[in-house]
C-alpha positions in Angstrom: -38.6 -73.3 -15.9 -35.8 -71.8 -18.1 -38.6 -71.2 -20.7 -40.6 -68.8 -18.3 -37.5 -67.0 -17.1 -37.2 -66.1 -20.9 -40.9 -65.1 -21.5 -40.4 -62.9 -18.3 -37.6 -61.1 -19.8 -39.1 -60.2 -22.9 -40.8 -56.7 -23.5 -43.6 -55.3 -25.8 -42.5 -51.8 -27.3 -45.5 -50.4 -29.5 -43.9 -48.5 -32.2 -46.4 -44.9 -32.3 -45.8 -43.5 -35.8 -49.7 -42.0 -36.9 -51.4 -39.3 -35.3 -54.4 -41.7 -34.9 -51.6 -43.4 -32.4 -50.8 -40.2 -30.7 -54.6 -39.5 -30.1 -55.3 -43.1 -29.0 -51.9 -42.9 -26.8 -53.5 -43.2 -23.4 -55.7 -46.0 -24.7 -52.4 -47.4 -26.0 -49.8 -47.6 -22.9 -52.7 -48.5 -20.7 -53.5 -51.8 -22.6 -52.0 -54.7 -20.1 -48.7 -56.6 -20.7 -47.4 -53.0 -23.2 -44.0 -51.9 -21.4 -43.2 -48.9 -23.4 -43.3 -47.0 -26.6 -41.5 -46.2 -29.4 -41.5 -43.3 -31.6 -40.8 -43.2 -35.5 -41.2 -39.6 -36.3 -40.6 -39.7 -39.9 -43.6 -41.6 -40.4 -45.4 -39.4 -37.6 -44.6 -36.5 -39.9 -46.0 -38.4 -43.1 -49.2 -39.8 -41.6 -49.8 -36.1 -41.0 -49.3 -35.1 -44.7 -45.5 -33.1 -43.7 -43.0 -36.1 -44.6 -39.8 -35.3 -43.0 -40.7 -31.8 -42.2 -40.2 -32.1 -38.2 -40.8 -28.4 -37.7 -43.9 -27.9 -38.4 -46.2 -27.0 -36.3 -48.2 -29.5 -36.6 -45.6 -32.2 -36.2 -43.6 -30.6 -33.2 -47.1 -30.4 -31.2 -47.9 -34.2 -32.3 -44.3 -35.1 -30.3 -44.6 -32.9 -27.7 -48.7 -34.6 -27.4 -46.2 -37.7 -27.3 -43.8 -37.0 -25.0 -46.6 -35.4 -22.1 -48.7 -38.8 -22.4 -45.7 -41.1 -22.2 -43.5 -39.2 -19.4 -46.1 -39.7 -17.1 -46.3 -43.4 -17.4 -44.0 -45.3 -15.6 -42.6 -47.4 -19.0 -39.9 -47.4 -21.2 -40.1 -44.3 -24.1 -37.6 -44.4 -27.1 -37.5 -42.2 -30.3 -35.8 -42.6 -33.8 -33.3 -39.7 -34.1 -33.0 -39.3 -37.7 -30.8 -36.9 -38.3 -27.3 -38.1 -37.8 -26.3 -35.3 -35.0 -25.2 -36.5 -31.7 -26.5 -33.4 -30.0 -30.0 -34.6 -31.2 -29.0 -37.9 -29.0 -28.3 -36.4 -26.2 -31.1 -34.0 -26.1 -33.5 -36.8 -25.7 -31.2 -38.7 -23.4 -31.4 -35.6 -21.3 -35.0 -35.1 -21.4 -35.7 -38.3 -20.0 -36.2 -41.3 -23.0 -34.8 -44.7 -22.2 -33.9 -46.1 -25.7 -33.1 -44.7 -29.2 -32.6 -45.2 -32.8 -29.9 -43.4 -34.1 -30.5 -42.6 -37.8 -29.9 -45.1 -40.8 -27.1 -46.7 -42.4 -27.9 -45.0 -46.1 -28.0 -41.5 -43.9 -24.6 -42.0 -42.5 -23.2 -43.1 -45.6 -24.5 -40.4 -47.5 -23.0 -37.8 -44.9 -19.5 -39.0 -45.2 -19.6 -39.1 -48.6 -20.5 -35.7 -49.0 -18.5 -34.6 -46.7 -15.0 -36.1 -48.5 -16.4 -35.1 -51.7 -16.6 -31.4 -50.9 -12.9 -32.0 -49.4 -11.8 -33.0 -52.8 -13.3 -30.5 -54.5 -11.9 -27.3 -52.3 -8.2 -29.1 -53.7 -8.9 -29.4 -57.1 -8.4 -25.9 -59.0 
C-alpha cells in the first residue's frame, strides 16, 4: 500500500523547449497520465535559430503560442526565468504559472562578481 500512495503522488512535467514542441503542444498535454509542462526558453529560442535572443519576434510569439495552449488546460505550467531579475519572477507568478526555475548558479555568480568588481573599480583612481 505505501508503494501506491508514492506512485500516486508523483507527477509527469514534459519539459517543451523546440518549436516542433510548441506546434505539437495540444497533442502534448492531451496525452494521458502528463500533469503539466515546463518551459526551457533558452533552448526554445535556439531550436528556432535566435539563441538567447527572447525578443524576437519569432521567439516571443512561440511563448505566447505556449502560454494560450497551456492556460487553458487545467495542469501545472512552469517556465525557466533566466535572467536573474525578480521582477521577471513575479511577472509569471502573476500571469498565472504554477512553478519556476529561477536562472543558474554560473548566472548569479557572474552577476555578483561584476557587480563588486565595478565597485572596486569606481575607488581606485
Amino acid at each position: 500500500e505505501y508503494k501506491n500512495f508514492k506512485s500516486k503522488k508523483i507527477k509527469l512535467i514534459v519539459q517543451i523547449e523546440h518549436i516542433d514542441a510548441i506546434n505539437n503542444l495540444s497533442e502534448i498535454i492531451s496525452v494521458d497520465g502528463v500533469d503539466g509542462t515546463f518551459i526551457g526558453p533558452y533552448d526554445l529560442s535556439g531550436s528556432l535559430g535566435k539563441p538567447g535572443d527572447y525578443n524576437s519576434t519569432e521567439v516571443k510569439k512561440a511563448l505566447r503560442e505556449y502560454e494560450k495552449i497551456v492556460m487553458n488546460h487545467q495542469k501545472f505550467v512552469g517556465f525557466h526565468v533566466i535572467n536573474p531579475d525578480y521582477k521577471l519572477v513575479i511577472d509569471k507568478i502573476n500571469n498565472g504559472y504554477n512553478f519556476i526555475g529561477f536562472s543558474l548558479d554560473t548566472i548569479f555568480l557572474g552577476s555578483i562578481i561584476r557587480d563588486e568588481l565595478k565597485k572596486i573599480k569606481s575607488h581606485i583612481k
